[in-house]
C-alpha positions as CSV (number, residue, x, y, z in Angstrom):
1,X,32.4,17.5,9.0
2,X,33.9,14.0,9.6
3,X,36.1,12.0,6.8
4,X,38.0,13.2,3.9
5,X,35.9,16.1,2.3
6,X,38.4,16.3,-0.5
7,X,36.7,16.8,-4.1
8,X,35.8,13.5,-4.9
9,X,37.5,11.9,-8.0
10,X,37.2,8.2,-8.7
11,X,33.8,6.3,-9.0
12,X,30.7,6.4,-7.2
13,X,28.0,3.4,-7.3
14,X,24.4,4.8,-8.1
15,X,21.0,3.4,-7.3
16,X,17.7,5.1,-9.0
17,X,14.5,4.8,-10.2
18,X,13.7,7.2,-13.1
19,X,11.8,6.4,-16.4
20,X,13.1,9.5,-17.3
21,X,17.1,9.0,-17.3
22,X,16.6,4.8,-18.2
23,X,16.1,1.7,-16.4
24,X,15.9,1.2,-12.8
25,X,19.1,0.3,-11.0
26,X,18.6,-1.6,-7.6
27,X,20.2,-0.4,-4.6
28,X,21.6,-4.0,-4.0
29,X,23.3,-4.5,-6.9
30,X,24.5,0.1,-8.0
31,X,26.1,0.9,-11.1
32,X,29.5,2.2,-10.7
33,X,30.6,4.8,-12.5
34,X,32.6,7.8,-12.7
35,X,32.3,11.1,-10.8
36,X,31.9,13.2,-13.1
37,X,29.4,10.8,-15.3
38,X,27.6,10.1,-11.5
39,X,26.7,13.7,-10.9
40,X,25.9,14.3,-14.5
41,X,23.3,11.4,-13.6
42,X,22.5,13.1,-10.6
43,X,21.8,16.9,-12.2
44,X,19.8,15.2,-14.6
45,X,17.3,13.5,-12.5
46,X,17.4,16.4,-10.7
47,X,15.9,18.1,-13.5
48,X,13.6,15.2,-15.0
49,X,12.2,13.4,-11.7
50,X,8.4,12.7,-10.8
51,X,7.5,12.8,-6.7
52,X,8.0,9.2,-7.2
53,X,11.1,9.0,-8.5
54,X,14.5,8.7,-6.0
55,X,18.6,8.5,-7.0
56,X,21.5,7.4,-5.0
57,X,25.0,8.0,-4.7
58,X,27.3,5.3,-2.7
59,X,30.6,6.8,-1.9
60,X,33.8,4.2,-0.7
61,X,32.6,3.5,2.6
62,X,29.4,2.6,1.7
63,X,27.6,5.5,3.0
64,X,24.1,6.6,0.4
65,X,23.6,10.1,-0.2
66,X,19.6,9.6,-1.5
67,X,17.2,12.1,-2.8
68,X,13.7,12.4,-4.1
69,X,11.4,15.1,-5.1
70,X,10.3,17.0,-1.7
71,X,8.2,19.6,-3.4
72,X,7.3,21.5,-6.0
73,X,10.8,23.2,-5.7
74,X,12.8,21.6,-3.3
75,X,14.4,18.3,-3.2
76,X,15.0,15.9,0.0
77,X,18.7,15.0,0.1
78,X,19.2,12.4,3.0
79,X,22.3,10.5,4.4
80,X,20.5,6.9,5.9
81,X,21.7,6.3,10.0
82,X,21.0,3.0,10.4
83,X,22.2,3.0,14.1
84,X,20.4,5.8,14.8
85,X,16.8,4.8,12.7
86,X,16.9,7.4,11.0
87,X,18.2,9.9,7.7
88,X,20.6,13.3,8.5
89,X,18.4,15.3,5.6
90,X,17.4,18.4,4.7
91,X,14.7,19.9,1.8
92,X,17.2,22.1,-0.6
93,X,15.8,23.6,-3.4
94,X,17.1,22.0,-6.4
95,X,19.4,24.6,-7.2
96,X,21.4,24.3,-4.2
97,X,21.1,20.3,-4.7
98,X,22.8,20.6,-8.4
99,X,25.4,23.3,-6.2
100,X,25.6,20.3,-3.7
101,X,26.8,17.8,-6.5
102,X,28.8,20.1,-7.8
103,X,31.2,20.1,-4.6
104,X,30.8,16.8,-2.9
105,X,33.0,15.6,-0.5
106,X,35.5,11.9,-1.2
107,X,33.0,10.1,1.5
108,X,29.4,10.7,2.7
109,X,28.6,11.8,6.2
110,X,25.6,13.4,8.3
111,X,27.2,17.1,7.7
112,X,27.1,16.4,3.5
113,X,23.4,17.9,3.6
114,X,23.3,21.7,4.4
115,X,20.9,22.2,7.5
116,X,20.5,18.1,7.9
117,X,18.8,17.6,10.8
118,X,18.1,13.8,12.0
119,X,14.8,12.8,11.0
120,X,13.4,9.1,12.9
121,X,12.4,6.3,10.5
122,X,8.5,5.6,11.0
123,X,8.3,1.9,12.2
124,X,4.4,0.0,11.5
């Protein structure tokens, strides 16, 4: 894994769209917030969202961690590659996603998913 992969104290920006947890938050202008008030956000989307629904997570460098329903039981978590086209994600069940939270790394990189693998944007 590249970066610091330190527990992450500090703040984290966030970016979502979920009736369920409160207004929408636009990616261009995220609410920062604590850690540990950031993954509480996260865990529970996690365990409120619709298929439609998504969450992100901006760490320091700017990097996203996003997620969004994947399943009945399983959640894609993805870390965007613009300067590849593409998302280093992975479908996790969302157990292992709330685990994920639990432990992540200071900054954001294409290892932070379990099993990520790179996945091409579709272009029209």
């Amino acid at each position: 894994m590249t970066g610091d992969t330190r527990p992450r104290p500090g703040i984290l920006r966030v970016f979502y769209d979920c009736p369920a947890i409160g207004r929408a938050v636009d990616g261009s202008t995220p609410l920062a917030l604590d850690t540990a008030s950031a993954v509480a956000l996260a865990k529970k989307f996690l365990s409120s969202a619709k298929p439609e629904d998504f969450f992100g997570l901006i760490d320091d460098r700017s990097t996203v961690l996003q997620m969004y329903l994947d399943a009945a039981d399983g959640v894609w978590l993805e870390v965007p590659a613009p300067e590849q086209s593409g998302s280093f994600g992975a479908t996790l069940k969302v157990a292992e996603a709330v685990d994920l939270l639990a432990e992540l790394p200071k900054e954001f990189s294409s290892d932070t998913v379990p099993g990520a693998k790179l996945r091409p944007w579709k272009t029209a």
